[in-house]
C-alpha positions as CSV (number, residue, x, y, z in Angstrom):
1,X,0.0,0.0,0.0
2,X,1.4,3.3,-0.9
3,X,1.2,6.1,1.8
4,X,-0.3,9.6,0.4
5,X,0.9,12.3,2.5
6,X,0.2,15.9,2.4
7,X,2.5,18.3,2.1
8,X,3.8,20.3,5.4
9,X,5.8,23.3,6.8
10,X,8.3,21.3,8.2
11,X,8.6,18.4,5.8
12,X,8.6,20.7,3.1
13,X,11.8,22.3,4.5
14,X,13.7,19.3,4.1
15,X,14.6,16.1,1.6
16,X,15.3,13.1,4.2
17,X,13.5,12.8,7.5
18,X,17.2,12.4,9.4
19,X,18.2,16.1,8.0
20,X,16.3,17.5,11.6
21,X,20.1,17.0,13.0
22,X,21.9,18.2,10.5
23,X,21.2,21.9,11.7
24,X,22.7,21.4,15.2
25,X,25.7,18.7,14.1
26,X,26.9,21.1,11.5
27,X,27.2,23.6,14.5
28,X,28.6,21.8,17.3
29,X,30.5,18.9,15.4
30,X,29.6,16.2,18.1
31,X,31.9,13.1,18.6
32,X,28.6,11.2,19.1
33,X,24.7,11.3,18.4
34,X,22.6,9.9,21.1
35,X,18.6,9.3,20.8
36,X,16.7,10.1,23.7
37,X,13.6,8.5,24.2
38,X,12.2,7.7,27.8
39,X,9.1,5.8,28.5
40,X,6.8,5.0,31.6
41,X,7.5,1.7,32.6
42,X,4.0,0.7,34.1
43,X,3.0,-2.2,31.8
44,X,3.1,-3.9,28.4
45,X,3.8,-0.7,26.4
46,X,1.2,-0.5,23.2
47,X,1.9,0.6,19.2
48,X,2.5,4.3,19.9
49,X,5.2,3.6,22.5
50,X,7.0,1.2,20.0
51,X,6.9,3.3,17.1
52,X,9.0,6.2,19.2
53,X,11.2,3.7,20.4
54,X,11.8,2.2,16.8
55,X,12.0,5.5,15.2
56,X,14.8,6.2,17.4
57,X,16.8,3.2,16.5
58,X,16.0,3.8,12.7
59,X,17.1,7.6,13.2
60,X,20.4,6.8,14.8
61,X,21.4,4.3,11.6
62,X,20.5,6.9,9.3
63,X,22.4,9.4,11.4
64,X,25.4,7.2,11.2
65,X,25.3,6.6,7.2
66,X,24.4,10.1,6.2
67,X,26.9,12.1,8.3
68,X,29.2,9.5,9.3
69,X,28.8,10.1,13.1
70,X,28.6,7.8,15.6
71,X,25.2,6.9,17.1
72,X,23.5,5.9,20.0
73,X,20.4,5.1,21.3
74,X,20.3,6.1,25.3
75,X,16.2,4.6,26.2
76,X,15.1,6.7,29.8
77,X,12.8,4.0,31.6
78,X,10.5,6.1,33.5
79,X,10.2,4.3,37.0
80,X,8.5,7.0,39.0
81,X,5.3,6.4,36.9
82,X,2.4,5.8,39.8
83,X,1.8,2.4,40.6
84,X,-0.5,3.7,43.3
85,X,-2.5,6.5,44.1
86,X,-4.8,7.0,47.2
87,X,-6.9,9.6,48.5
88,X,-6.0,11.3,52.1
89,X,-9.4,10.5,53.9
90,X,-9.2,14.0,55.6
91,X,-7.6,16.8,53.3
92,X,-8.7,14.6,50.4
93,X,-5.0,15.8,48.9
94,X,-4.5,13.2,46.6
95,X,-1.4,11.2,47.8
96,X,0.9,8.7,44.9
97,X,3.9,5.9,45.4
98,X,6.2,5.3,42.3
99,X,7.1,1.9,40.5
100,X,10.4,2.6,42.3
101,X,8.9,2.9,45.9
102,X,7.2,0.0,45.5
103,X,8.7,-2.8,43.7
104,X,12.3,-1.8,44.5
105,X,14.8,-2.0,41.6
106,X,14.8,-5.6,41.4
107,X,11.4,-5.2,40.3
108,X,12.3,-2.3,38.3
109,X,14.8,-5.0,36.6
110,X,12.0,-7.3,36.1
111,X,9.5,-5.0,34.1
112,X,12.3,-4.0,31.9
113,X,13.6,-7.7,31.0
114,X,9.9,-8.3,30.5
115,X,8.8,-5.7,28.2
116,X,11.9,-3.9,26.5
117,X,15.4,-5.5,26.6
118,X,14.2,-8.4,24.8
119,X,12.6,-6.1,21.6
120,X,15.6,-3.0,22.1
121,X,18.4,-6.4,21.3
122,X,16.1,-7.0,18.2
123,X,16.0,-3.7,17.5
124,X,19.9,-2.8,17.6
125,X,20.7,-6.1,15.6
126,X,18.3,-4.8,13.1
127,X,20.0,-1.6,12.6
128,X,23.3,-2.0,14.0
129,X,22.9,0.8,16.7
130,X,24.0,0.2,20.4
131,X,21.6,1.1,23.0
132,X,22.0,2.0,26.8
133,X,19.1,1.9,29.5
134,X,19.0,4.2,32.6
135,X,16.3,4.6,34.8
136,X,15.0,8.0,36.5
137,X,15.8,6.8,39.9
138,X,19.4,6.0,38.7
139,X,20.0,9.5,36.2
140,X,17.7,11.6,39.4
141,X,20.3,9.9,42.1
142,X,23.3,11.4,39.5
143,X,25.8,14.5,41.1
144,X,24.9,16.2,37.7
145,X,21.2,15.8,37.5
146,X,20.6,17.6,41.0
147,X,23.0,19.9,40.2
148,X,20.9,21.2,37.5
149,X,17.9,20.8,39.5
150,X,19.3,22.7,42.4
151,X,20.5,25.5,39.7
152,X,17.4,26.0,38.5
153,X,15.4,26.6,42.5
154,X,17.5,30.2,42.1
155,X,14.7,31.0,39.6
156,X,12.0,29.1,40.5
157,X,9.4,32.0,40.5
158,X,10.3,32.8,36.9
159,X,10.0,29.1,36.0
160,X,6.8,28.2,38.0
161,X,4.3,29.8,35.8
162,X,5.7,27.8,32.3
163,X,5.9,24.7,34.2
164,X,2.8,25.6,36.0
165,X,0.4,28.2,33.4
166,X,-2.8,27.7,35.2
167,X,-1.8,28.0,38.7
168,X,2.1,28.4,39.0
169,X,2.2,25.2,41.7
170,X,5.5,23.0,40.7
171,X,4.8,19.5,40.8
172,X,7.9,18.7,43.0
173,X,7.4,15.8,44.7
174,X,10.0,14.4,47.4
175,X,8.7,11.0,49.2
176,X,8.2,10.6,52.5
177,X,11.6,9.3,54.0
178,X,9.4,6.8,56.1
179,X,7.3,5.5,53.8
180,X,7.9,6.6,49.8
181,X,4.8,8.1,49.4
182,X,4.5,11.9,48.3
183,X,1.6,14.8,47.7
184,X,0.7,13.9,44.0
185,X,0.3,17.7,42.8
186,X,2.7,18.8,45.8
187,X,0.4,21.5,47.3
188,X,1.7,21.5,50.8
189,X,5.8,21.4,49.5
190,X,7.8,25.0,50.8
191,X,11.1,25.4,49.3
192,X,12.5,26.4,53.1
193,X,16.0,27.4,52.0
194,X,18.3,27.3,48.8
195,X,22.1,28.0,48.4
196,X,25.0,27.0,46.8
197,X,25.3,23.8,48.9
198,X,21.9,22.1,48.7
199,X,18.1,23.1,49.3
200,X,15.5,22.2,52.1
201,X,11.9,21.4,51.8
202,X,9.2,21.0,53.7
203,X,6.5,18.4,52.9
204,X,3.3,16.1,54.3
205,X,2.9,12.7,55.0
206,X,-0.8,11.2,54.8
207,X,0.7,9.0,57.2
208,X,3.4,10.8,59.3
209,X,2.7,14.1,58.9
210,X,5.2,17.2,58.6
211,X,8.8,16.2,57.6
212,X,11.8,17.7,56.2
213,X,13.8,16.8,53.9
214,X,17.2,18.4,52.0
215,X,18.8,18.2,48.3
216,X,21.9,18.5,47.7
217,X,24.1,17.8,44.7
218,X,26.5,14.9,46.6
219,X,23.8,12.7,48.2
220,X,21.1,10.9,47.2
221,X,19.0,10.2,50.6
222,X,15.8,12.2,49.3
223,X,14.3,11.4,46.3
224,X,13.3,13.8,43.1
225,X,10.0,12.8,41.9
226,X,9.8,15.6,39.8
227,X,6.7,15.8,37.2
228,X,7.1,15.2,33.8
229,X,7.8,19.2,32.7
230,X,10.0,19.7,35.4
231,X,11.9,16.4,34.6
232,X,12.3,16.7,31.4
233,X,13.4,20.8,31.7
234,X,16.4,19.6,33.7
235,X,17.2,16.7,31.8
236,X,17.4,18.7,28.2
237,X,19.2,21.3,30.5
238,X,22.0,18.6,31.3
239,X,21.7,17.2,28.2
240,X,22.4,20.9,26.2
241,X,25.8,21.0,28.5
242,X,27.6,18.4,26.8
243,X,29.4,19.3,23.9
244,X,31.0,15.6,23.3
245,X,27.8,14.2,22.6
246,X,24.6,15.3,21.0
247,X,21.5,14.2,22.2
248,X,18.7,14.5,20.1
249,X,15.0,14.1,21.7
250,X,12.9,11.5,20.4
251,X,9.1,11.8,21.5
252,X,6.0,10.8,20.5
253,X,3.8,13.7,18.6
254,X,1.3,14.7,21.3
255,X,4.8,15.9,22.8
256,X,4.8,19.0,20.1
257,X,2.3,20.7,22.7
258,X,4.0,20.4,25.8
259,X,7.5,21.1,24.6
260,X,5.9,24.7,24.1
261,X,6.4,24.9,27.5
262,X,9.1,23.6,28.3
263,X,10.8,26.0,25.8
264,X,9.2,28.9,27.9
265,X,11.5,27.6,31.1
266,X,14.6,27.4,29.1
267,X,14.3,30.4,28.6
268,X,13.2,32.2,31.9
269,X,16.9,30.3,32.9
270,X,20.4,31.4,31.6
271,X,22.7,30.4,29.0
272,X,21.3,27.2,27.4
273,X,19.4,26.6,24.3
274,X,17.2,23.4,24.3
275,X,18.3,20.3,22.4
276,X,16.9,19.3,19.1
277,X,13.8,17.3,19.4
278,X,12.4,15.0,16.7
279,X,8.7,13.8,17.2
280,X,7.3,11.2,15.3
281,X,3.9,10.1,14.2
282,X,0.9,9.9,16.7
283,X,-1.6,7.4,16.6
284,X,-4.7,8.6,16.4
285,X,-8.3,7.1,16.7
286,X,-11.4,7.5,14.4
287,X,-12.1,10.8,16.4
288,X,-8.5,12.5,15.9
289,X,-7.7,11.9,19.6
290,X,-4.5,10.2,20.5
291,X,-4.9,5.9,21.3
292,X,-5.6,5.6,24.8
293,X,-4.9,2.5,26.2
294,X,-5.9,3.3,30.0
295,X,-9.1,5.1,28.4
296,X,-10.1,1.4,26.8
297,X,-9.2,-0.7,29.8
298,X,-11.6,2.0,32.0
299,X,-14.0,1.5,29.7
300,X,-14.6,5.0,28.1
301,X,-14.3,4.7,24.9
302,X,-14.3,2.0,23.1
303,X,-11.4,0.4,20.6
304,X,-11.4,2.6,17.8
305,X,-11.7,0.6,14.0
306,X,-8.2,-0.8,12.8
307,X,-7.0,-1.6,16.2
308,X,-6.4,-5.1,16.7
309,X,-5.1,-6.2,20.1
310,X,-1.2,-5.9,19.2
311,X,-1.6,-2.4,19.0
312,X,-2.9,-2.0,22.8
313,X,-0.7,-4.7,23.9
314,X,2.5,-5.5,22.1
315,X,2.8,-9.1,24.0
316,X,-0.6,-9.7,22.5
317,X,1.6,-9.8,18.8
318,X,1.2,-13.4,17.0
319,X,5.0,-14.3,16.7
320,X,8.0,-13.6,18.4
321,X,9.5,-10.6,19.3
322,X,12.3,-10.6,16.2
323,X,9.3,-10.8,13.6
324,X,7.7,-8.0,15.7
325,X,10.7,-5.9,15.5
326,X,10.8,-6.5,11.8
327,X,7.6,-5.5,11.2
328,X,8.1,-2.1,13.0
329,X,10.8,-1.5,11.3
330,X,9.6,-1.8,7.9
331,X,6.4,-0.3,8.9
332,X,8.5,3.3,10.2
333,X,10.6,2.9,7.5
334,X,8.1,3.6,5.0
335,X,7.4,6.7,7.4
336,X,10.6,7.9,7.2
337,X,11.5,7.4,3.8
338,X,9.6,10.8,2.7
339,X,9.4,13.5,5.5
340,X,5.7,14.0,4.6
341,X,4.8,10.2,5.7
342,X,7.1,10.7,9.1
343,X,5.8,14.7,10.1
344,X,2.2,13.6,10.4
345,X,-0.5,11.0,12.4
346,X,-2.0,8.3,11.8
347,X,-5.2,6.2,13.0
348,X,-5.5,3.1,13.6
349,X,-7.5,2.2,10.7
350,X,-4.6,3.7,8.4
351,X,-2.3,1.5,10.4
352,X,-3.9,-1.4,10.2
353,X,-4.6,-1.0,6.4
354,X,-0.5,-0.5,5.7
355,X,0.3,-3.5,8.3
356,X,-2.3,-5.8,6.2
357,X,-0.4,-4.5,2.8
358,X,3.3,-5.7,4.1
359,X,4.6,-8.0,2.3
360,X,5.4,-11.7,3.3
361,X,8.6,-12.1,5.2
362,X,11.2,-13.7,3.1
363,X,13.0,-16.9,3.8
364,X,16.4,-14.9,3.8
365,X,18.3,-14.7,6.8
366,X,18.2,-12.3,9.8
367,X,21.2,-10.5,10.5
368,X,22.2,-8.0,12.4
369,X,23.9,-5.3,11.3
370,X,27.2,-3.8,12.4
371,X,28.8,-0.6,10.6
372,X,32.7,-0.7,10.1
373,X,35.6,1.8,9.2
374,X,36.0,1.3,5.4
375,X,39.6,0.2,5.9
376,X,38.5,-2.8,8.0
377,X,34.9,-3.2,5.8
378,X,37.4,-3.6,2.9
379,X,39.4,-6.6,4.8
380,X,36.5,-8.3,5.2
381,X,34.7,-8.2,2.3
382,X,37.9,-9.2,0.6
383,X,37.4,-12.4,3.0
384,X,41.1,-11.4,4.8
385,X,39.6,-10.0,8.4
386,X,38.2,-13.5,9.9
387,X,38.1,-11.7,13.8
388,X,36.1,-9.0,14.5
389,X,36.6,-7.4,17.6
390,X,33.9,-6.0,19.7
391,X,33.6,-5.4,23.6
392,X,30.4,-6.5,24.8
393,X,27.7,-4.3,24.5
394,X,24.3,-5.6,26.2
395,X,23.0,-6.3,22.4
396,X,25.8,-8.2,21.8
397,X,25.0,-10.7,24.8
398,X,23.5,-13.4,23.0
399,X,25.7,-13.2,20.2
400,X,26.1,-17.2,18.9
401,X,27.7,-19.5,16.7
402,X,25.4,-19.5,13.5
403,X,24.1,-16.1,13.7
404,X,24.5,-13.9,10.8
405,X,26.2,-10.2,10.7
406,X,25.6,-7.8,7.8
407,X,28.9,-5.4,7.7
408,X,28.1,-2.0,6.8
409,X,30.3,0.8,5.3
410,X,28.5,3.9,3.5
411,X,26.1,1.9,0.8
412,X,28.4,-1.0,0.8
413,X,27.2,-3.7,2.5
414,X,28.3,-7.9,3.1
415,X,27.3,-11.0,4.7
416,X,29.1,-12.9,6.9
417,X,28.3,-16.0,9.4
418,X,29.5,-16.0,13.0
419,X,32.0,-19.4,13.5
420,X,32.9,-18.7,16.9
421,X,32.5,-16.1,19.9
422,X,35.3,-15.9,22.2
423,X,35.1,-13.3,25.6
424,X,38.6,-12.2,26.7
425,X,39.1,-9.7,29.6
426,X,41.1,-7.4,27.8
427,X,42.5,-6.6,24.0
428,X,45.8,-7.5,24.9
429,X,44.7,-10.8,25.8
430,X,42.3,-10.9,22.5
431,X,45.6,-10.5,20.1
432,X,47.6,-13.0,21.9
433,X,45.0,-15.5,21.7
434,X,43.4,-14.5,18.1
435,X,46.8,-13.5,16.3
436,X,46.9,-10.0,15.2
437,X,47.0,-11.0,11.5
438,X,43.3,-12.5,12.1
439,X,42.3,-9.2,13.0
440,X,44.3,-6.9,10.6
441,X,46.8,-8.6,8.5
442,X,47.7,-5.0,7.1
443,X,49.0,-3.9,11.0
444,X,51.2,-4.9,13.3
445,X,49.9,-5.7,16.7
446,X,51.1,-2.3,18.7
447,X,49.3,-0.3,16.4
448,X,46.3,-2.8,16.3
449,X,46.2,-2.0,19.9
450,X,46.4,1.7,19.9
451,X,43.5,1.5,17.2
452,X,41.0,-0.6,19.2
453,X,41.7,1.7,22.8
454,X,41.2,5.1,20.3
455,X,37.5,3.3,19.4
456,X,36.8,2.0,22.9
457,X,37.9,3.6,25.9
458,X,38.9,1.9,29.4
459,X,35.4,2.2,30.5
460,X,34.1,0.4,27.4
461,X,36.8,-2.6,27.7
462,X,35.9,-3.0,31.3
463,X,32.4,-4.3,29.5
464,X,34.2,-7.3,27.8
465,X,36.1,-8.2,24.6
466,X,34.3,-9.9,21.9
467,X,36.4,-11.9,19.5
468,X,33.9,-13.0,16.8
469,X,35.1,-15.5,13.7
470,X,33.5,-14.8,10.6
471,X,33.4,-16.4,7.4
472,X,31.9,-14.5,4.0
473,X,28.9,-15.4,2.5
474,X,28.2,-12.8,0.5
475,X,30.4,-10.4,-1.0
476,X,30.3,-6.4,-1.1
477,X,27.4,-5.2,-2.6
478,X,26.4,-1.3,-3.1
């Protein structure tokens, strides 16, 4: 089925859908592009939420082949979603406990081994992009994110009323040391005291009444349960500051709106202009409002036409999660093969009719793909690398004899079959046992060595070293 797209401001602007970056790389010249995209992690995430997550992946490969930067895709999994949310029988202040609070990180772990790591190790063999998970609790608990927290309290009446239009009350929530629970909408929180050093608060318990509690950059004893403006106006602030790496925001449409205001805070605050942000297609009902899964499960509305269970419940997908993945990515690929398809929404109906039109999968093998250098993509598709050397990267994991590995230099491409895996604990230890000529036979092993520690740093070889044997199948093809 052929997607017919109107014509836009935006897409008009541009040829490819990946030239949103090119703005912002051309002026900072980045070592490194990273993806952003965060999600809630409070259930089996539906269409809408794998379409952002795919784009990103898809985004960061084009990224990579067009301006020959490398990418990343960095996934935020949003544990201080509510799992629970009660009513103070007095005050009638509503009163909320995060995923965190109340499954622990263990449980955190769980949910996200459940839902995600499974599909984002399908989704970086499919396009040859690395991905790293941190959680809020984790990035909040960082030196650097309170830092920028605490830098922005020194204009917190400026910043209140963006964050806050209709009433100017900051949704700054800080759990109960005792318990974990916190004032939903934060009515009763006081900003005591702020200084260079830290911040205190005041706040109310439901349960043990007044408390205390203080911020500082260097410990992490109170929480930041910050709402979702207020999160995300610090993280893009933290984000903007480093000038290694360029992190591009990846959100889902009906983000368009709110960013609005966010862009009002940045710039009631010094110094900083936001990040680039890239927001892809919204799924829309019959109506033109966005898919609500809680709004189906409660029972108010009911499944709009076109959406079949899949797309409220991605474990509800008949197959497994690779042929999933595939399908995503050929569906967002059509998306983002004219900017008019990608800068637009579509409902389910729409959705449904593309998804029916994809063609049968072919018989041909899965691989993954891995990008190389063109002077070692030459050596192997001249059959004279056999060892590729990679350190172990969580979608590298399950990495096996048998599996197949498409290399990937500019539109140059070959196939290769993995013959062995071999995990060393350093590179040293990788040539001694591999043979540098394995590896390179046009460099001697010093210079090897120097090579590998310029692509991966200490903190990268501390992961693991891969040694993978390959054999060509299937020579260069353009």
């Amino acid at each position: 089925m052929e997607i017919i797209s109107p014509n836009n401001v935006l897409a008009n602007a541009m040829l490819r859908s990946v030239d949103m970056v090119r703005p912002r790389l051309q002026a900072m010249g980045p070592d490194r592009v990273a993806f952003c995209v965060g999600t809630q992690i409070n259930g089996a995430p539906h269409l809408g939420t794998s379409l952002v997550q795919t784009a990103a992946f898809l985004l960061a490969k084009q990224t990579k082949r067009a301006f020959g930067v490398d990418t990343v895709v960095r996934f935020g999994a949003l544990d201080n979603a509510p799992y629970d949310i009660r009513l103070d029988p007095e005050t009638h202040h509503a009163y909320q406990q995060t995923y965190f609070h109340a499954l622990g990180a263990d449980g955190i772990e769980d949910l996200l081994g459940k839902y995600y790591r499974a599909m984002f190790d399908s989704l970086a063999d499919a396009t040859g992009v690395d991905y790293e998970i941190e959680t809020y609790s984790d990035q909040q608990a960082s030196p650097a994110f309170r830092h920028e927290f605490l830098a922005t309290l020194g204009r917190l009446d400026q910043i209140r009323w963006p964050l806050a239009p209709s009433h100017g009350q900051v949704h700054l929530r800080l759990p109960c040391p005792e318990c974990g629970w916190a004032e939903k909408r934060a009515e009763r929180t006081q900003l005591l005291r702020a200084g260079s050093g830290g911040a205190d608060f005041a706040a109310v318990c439901t349960d043990h009444g007044d408390y205390e509690v203080a911020v500082s950059a260097d410990t992490t004893t109170t929480y930041l349960d910050l709402a979702t403006l207020y999160r995300n106006l610090v993280k893009e602030r933290l984000a903007a500051r480093d000038h290694v790496t360029l992190s591009v925001m990846v959100k889902g449409g009906d983000w368009a709106f709110g960013c609005q205001l966010v862009d009002e805070a940045f710039a009631q605050l010094p110094g900083l202009p936001p990040p680039p942000r890239i927001f892809t297609p919204m799924v829309l009902t019959d109506t033109g409002a966005k898919l609500s899964k809680s709004l189906i499960r409660e029972g108010k509305v009911a499944p709009p036409p076109g959406a079949r269970a899949w797309m409220l419940d991605v474990t509800a997908w008949e197959g497994d999660t690779d042929s999933y993945v595939d399908a995503l990515v050929w569906l967002v690929s059509k998306m983002l093969a004219d900017p008019k398809h990608f800068y637009r929404s579509y409902t389910t109906a729409e959705l449904d009719k593309i998804m029916i039109a994809r063609p049968a999968s072919s018989p041909g093998v899965r691989a993954r793909e891995m990008n190389l250098y063109r002077r070692y993509f030459d050596l192997v598709a001249d059959g004279r690398k056999t060892i590729e050397v990679r350190v172990q990267y969580p979608n590298l994991r399950n990495l096996k004899t048998g599996d197949h590995i498409r290399f990937v230099c500019g539109r140059d491409d070959a196939l290769t079959r993995v013959k062995r895996v071999s995990r060393y604990a350093s590179f040293e230890e990788m040539l001694d046992a591999e043979g540098p000529a394995n590896v390179n036979p046009d460099s001697p092993r010093e210079q090897q060595l120097a090579n590998i520690r310029r692509i991966y740093g200490p903190e990268k070889e501390a992961l693991g070293v891969l040694a993978i044997e390959i054999e060509l199948l299937q020579p260069a093809t353009a």
